[in-house]
VEXDREN-2710 file (C-alpha; in Angstrom, 1 decimal):
% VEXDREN-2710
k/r/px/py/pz
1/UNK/30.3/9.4/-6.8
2/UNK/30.1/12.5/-4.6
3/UNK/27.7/11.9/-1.6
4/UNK/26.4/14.0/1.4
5/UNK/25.9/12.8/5.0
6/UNK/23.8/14.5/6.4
7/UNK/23.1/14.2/10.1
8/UNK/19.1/13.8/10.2
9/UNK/19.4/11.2/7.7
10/UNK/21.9/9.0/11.1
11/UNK/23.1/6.1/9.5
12/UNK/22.2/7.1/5.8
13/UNK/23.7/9.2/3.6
14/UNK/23.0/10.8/0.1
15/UNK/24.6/10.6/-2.9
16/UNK/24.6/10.7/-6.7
17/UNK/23.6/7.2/-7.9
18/UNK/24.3/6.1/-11.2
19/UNK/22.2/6.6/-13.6
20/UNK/19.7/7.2/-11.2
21/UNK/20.0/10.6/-9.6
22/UNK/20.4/11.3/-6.1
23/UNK/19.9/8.3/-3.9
24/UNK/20.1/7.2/-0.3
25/UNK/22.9/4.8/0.7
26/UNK/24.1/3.2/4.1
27/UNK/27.1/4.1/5.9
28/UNK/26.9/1.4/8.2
29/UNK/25.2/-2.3/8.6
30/UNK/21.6/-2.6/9.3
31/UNK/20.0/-5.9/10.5
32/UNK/16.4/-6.9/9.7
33/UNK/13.4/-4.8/10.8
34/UNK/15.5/-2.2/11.8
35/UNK/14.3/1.8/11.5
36/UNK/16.8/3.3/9.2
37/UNK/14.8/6.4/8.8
38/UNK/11.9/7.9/10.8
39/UNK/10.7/11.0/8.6
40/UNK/7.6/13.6/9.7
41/UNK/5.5/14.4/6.7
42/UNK/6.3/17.6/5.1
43/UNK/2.3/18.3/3.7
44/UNK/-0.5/15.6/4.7
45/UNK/-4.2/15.4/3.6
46/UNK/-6.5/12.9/5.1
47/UNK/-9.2/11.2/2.6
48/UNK/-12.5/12.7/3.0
49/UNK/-13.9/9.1/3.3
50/UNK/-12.0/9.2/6.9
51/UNK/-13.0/12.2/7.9
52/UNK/-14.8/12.1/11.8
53/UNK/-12.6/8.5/12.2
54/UNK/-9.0/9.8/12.1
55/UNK/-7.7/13.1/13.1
56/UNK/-7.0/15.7/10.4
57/UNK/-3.5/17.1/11.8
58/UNK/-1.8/13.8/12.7
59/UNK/-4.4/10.7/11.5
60/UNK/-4.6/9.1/14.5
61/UNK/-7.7/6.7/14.8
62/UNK/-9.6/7.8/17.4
63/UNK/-13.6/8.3/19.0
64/UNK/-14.5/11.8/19.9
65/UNK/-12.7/13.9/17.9
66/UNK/-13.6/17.6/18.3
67/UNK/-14.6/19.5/15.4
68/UNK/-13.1/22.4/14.1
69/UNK/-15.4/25.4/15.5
70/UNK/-15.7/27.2/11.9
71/UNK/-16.1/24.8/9.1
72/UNK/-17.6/21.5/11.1
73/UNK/-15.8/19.9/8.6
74/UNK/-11.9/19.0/10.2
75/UNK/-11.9/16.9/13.0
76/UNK/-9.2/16.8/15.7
77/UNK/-8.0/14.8/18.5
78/UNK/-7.4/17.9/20.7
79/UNK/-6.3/21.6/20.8
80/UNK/-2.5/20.7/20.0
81/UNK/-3.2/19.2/17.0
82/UNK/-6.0/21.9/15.3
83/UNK/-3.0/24.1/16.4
84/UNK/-0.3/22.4/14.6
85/UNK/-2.9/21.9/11.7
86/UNK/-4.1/25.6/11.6
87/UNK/-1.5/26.8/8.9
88/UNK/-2.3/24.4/6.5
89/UNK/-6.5/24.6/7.4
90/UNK/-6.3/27.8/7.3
91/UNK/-6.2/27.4/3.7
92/UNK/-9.2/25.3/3.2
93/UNK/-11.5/26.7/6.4
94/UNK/-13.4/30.1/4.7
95/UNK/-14.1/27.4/2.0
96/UNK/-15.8/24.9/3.7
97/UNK/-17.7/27.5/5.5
98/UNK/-19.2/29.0/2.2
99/UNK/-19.7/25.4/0.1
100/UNK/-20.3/23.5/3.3
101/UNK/-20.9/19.5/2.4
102/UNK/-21.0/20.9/-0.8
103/UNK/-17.0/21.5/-0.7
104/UNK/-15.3/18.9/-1.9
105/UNK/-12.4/19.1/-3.9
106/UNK/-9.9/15.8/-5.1
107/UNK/-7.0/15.0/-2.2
108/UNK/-4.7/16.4/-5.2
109/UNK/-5.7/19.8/-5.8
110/UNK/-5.8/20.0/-1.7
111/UNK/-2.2/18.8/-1.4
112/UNK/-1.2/20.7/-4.3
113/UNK/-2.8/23.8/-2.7
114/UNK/-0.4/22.8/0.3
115/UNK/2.7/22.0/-1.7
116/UNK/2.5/25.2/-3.7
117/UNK/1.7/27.2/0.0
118/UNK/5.0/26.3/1.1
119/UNK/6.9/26.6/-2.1
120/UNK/7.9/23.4/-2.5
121/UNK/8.2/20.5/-5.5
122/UNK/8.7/17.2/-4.1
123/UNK/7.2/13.9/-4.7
124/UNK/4.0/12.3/-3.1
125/UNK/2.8/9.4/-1.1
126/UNK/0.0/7.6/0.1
127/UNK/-0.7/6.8/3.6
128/UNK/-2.3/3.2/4.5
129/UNK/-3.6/1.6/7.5
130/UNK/-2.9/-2.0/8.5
131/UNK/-5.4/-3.3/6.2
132/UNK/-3.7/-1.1/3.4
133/UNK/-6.6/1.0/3.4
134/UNK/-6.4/4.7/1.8
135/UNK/-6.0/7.1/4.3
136/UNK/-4.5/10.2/3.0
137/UNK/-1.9/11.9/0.8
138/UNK/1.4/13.1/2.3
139/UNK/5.4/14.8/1.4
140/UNK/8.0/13.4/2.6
141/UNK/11.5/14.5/1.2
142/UNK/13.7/12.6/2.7
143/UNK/12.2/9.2/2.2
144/UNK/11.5/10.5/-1.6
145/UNK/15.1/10.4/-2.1
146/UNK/14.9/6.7/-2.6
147/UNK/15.2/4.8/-6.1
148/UNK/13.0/2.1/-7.2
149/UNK/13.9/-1.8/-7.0
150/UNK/11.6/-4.8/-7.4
151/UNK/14.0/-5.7/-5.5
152/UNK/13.9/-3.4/-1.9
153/UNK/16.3/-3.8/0.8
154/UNK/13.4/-1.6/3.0
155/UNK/9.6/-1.0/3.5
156/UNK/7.7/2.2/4.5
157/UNK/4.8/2.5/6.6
158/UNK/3.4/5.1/8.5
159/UNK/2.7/6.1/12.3
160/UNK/0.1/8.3/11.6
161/UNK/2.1/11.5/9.4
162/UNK/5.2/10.1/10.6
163/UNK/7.0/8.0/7.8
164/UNK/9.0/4.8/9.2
165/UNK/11.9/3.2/7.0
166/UNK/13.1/-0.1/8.2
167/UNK/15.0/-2.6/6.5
168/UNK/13.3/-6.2/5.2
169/UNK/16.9/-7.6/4.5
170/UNK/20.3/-7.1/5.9
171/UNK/22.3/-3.8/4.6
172/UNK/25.5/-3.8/4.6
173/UNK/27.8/-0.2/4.9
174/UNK/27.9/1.3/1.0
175/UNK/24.8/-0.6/0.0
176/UNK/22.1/1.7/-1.8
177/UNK/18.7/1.9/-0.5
178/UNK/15.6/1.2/-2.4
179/UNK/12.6/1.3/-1.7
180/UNK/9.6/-0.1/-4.2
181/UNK/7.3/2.3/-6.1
182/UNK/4.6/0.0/-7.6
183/UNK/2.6/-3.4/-6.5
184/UNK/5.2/-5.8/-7.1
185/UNK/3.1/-8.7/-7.1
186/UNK/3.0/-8.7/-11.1
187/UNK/5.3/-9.8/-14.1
188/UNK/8.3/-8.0/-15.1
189/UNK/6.4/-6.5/-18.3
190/UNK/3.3/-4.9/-16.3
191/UNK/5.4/-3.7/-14.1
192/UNK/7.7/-1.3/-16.2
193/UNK/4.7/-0.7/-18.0
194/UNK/3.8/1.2/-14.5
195/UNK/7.3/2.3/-14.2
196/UNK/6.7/4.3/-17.2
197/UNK/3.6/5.2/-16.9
198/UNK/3.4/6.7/-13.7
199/UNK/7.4/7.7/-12.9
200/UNK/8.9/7.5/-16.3
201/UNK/11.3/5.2/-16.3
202/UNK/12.5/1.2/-16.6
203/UNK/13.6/-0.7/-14.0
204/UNK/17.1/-2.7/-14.5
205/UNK/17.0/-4.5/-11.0
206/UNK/18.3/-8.3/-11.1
207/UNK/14.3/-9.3/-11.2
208/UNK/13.9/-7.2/-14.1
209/UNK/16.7/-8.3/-15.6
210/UNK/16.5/-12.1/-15.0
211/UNK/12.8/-12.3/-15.1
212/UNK/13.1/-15.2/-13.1
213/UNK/9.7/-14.8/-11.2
214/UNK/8.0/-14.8/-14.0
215/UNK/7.2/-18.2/-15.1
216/UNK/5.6/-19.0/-11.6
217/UNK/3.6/-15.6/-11.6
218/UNK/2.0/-16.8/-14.9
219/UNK/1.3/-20.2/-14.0
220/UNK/-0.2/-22.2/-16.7
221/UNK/-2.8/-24.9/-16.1
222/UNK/-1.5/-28.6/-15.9
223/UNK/-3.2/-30.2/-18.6
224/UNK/-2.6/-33.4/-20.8
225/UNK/-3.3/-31.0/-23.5
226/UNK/-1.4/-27.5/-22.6
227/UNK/-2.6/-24.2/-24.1
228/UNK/-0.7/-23.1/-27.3
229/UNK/1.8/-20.2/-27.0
230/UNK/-0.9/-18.3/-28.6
231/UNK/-3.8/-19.5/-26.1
232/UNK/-1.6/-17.8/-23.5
233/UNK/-0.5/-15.0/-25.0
234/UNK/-4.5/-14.2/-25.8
235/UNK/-5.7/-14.6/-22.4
236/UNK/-2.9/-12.4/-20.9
237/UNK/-3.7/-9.9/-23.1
238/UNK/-7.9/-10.4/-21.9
239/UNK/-6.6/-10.4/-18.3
240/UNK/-5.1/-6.6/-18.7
241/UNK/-8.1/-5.9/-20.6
242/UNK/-10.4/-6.9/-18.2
243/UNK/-8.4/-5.5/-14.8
244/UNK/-8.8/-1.7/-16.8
245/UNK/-12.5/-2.6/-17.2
246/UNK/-13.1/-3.7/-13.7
247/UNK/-10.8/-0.3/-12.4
248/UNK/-13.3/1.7/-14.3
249/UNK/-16.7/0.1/-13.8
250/UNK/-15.5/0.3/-9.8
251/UNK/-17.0/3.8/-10.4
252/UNK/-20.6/3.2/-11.3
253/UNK/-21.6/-0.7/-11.4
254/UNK/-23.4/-1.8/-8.6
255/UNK/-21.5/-4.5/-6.0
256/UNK/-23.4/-7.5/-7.7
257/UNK/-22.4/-5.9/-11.6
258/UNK/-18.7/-5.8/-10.3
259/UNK/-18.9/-9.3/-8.2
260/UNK/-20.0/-10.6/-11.7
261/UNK/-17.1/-8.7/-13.6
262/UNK/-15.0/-11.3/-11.6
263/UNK/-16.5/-14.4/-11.4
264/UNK/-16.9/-14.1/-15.6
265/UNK/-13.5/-13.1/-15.7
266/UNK/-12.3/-15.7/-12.8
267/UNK/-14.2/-18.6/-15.2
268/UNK/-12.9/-17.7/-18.1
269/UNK/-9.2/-17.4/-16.9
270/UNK/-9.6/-20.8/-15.2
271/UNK/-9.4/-22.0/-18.4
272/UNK/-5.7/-21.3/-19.0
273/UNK/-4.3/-20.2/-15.8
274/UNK/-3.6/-22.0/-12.6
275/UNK/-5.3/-20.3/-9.3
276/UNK/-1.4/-18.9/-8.7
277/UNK/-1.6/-16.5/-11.9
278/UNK/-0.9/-13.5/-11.1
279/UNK/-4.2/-12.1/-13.0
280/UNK/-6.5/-14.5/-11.5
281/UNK/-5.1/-13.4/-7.9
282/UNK/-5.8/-9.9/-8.8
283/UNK/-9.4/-10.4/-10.0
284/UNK/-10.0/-13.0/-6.4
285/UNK/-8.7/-9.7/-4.7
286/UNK/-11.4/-7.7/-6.4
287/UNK/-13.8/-10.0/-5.7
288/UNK/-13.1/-10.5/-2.2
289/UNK/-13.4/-6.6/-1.9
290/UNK/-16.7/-6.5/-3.3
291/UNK/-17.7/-9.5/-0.9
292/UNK/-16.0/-7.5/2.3
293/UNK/-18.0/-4.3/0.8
294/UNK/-21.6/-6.1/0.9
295/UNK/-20.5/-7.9/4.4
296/UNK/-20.4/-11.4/2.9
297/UNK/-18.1/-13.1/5.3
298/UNK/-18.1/-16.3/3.6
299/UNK/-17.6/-15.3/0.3
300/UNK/-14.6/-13.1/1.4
301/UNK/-13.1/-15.7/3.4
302/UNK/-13.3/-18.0/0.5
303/UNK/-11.2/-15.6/-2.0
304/UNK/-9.2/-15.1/0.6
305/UNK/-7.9/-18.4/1.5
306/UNK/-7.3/-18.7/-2.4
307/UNK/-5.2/-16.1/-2.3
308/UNK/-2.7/-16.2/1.0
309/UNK/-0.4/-19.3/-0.5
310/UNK/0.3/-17.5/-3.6
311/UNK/0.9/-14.1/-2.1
312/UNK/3.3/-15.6/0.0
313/UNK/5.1/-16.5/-2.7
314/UNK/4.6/-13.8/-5.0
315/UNK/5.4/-11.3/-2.9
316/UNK/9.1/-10.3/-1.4
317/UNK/9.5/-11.0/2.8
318/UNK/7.6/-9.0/4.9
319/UNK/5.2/-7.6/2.3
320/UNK/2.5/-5.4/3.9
321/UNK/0.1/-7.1/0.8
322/UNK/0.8/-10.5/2.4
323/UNK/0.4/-9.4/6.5
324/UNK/-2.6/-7.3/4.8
325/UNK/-4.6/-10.8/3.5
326/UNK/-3.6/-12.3/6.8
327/UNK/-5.4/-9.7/8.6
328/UNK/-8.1/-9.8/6.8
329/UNK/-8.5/-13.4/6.7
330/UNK/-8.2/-13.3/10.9
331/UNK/-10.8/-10.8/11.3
332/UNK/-13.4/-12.9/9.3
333/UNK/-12.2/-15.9/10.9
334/UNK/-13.2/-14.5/14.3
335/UNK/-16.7/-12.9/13.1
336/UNK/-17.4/-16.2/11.8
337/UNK/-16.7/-17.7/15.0
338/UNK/-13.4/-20.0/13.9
339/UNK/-11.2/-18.6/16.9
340/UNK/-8.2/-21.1/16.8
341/UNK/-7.8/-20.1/12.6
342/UNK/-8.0/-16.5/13.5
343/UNK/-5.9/-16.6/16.1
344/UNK/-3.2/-18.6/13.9
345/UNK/-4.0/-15.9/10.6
346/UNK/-3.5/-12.4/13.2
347/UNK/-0.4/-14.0/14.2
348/UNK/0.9/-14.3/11.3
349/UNK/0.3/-10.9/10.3
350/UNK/1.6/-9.9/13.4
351/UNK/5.2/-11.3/12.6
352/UNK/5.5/-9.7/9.6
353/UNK/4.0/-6.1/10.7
354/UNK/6.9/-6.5/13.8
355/UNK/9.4/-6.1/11.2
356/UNK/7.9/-3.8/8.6
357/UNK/5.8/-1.5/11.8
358/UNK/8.3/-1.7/14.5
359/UNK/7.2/-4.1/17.2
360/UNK/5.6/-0.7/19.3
361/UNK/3.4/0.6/16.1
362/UNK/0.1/1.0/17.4
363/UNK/-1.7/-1.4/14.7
364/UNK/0.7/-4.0/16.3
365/UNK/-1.4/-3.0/19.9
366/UNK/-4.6/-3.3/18.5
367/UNK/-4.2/-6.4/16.6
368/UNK/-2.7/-7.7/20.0
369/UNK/-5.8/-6.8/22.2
370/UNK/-8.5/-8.3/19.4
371/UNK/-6.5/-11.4/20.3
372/UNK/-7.0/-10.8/24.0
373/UNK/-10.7/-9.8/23.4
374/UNK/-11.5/-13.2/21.7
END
């Protein structure tokens, strides 16, 4: 297969991968939570819903951001930055003068108003924060260039616009490089459904193919009497049903409307499925969201503590989902006043963020001085 090294791309090269298109692939070995790729975005948009918190040109989190002198609507953490920004504002500024707060058009048509401003087709992705948070839209080329695998050999996160590849398993010198797409924490039949949806294809990784996850992420209840074939095949099709419900009422039911979308749903599942199931751990997540949302401490931490176990073994190594519900559980263990659990939950996150972050990513820093602050 012919391949391309190119030299910005250091240890990684591209080339035509079977059946897949281009791809990345090593050309030498690379050892757990090590950078392969460090990747500036090519377009960025920050969510509106962050706008004032995090700086428009490069997303850091910061207090006392300066506004831009025209629109009063981009915020920026000094001159440099509304500088570097200015090509790409420059676009949306005479706009948000004349509509004011009344200006506010989706993160796609922005970014496609950017993509299309530098002539350009390449694909999209989402930057999150440590809590895995939306915080904006972005283009990276390079790390697009990546196929799909259930099964990844690396993890992206971001250091503000600045896309970070680092591997979550050893790599040896030929190996291709994947990346994962979609929320992996789901069966092999929702997720190709995704696949296809949303990218247009099937994946054919060994998970796929074996399925072997499968049975645990469907765990059935343990009963003297077990649920027919049928039973189950019924409630997982209610389970999809209701998750599409719940994604859609998200955008005009009240927090106590949605709260009770779950704990219907939650009681109804409990009837065939183990707490492990895959679709009960997605509505607990829901519900925990809602709880977070209405500053129920308790009621968060108690989804929460549901859900850790079996995301731990759900998900691959160093999944961001996992060190996400450790964080989360950490922080409400110290507003509620249970230091040594906290302590015990941050540090967790904290391992696995050292080898998906990089052990100098700033979340890392913060993380570490709420420690020192308790």
């Amino acid at each position: 297969m012919r391949s391309e090294a190119a030299p910005q791309l250091g240890g990684l090269e591209r080339f035509a991968s079977a059946g897949k298109g281009r791809g990345l692939r090593a050309r030498r070995r690379f050892a757990v939570g090590e950078l392969l790729l460090s990747c500036p975005a090519y377009v960025a948009v920050l969510a509106v819903s962050e706008r004032g918190s995090h700086c428009d040109g490069c997303f850091a989190r910061k207090e006392g951001l300066s506004k831009c002198g025209r629109c009063k609507q981009a915020f920026y953490c000094n001159v440099e930055c509304q500088k570097e920004d200015w090509p790409m504002h420059k676009l949306e500024c005479a706009s948000m003068c004349t509509f004011g707060q009344n200006w506010h058009p989706s993160e796609t048509v922005r970014l496609t108003a950017r993509i299309l401003a530098k002539q350009v087709n390449c694909n999209g992705f989402t930057i999150e924060d440590e809590e895995l948070s939306h915080l904006g839209s972005a283009i990276f080329p390079d790390v697009a260039l990546m196929n799909h695998s259930c099964c990844p050999n690396v993890i992206v996160t971001y250091k503000g616009t600045l896309a970070e590849v680092r591997a979550v398993r050893e790599i040896e010198p030929g190996e291709e490089i994947f990346s994962s797409y979609i929320d992996l924490l789901y069966p092999t039949e929702d997720r190709n459904d995704r696949l296809r949806d949303s990218y247009f294809f099937s994946c054919d990784c060994r998970e796929c193919t074996t399925k072997e996850k499968d049975k645990e992420k469907l765990e059935i209840c343990k009963l003297n009497d077990p649920p027919s074939a049928e039973t189950v095949k019924d409630m997982i099709k209610y389970a999809r049903n209701v998750i599409e419900e719940f994604r859609r009422a998200k955008h005009y039911k009240s927090p106590s409307e949605l709260l009770e979308i779950c704990e219907l749903s939650l009681d109804k599942m409990g009837a065939v499925f183990e707490d492990s199931n895959v679709y009960m751990l997605h509505m607990m997540y829901q519900a925990m969201g809602v709880c977070l949302y209405v500053q129920d401490w308790e009621g968060a931490l108690c989804y929460g503590q549901k859900i850790i176990r079996p995301y731990s073994k759900h998900y691959p190594s160093y999944s961001l989902n996992v060190a996400s519900m450790w964080l989360k559980l950490g922080r409400l263990y110290m507003a509620l006043k249970n230091r040594m659990a906290g302590v015990k939950a941050l540090k967790k996150a904290i391992a696995i963020m050292e080898v998906a972050h990089g052990k100098d990513h700033p979340y890392i820093s913060e993380i570490k001085k709420e420690l020192e602050d308790h």
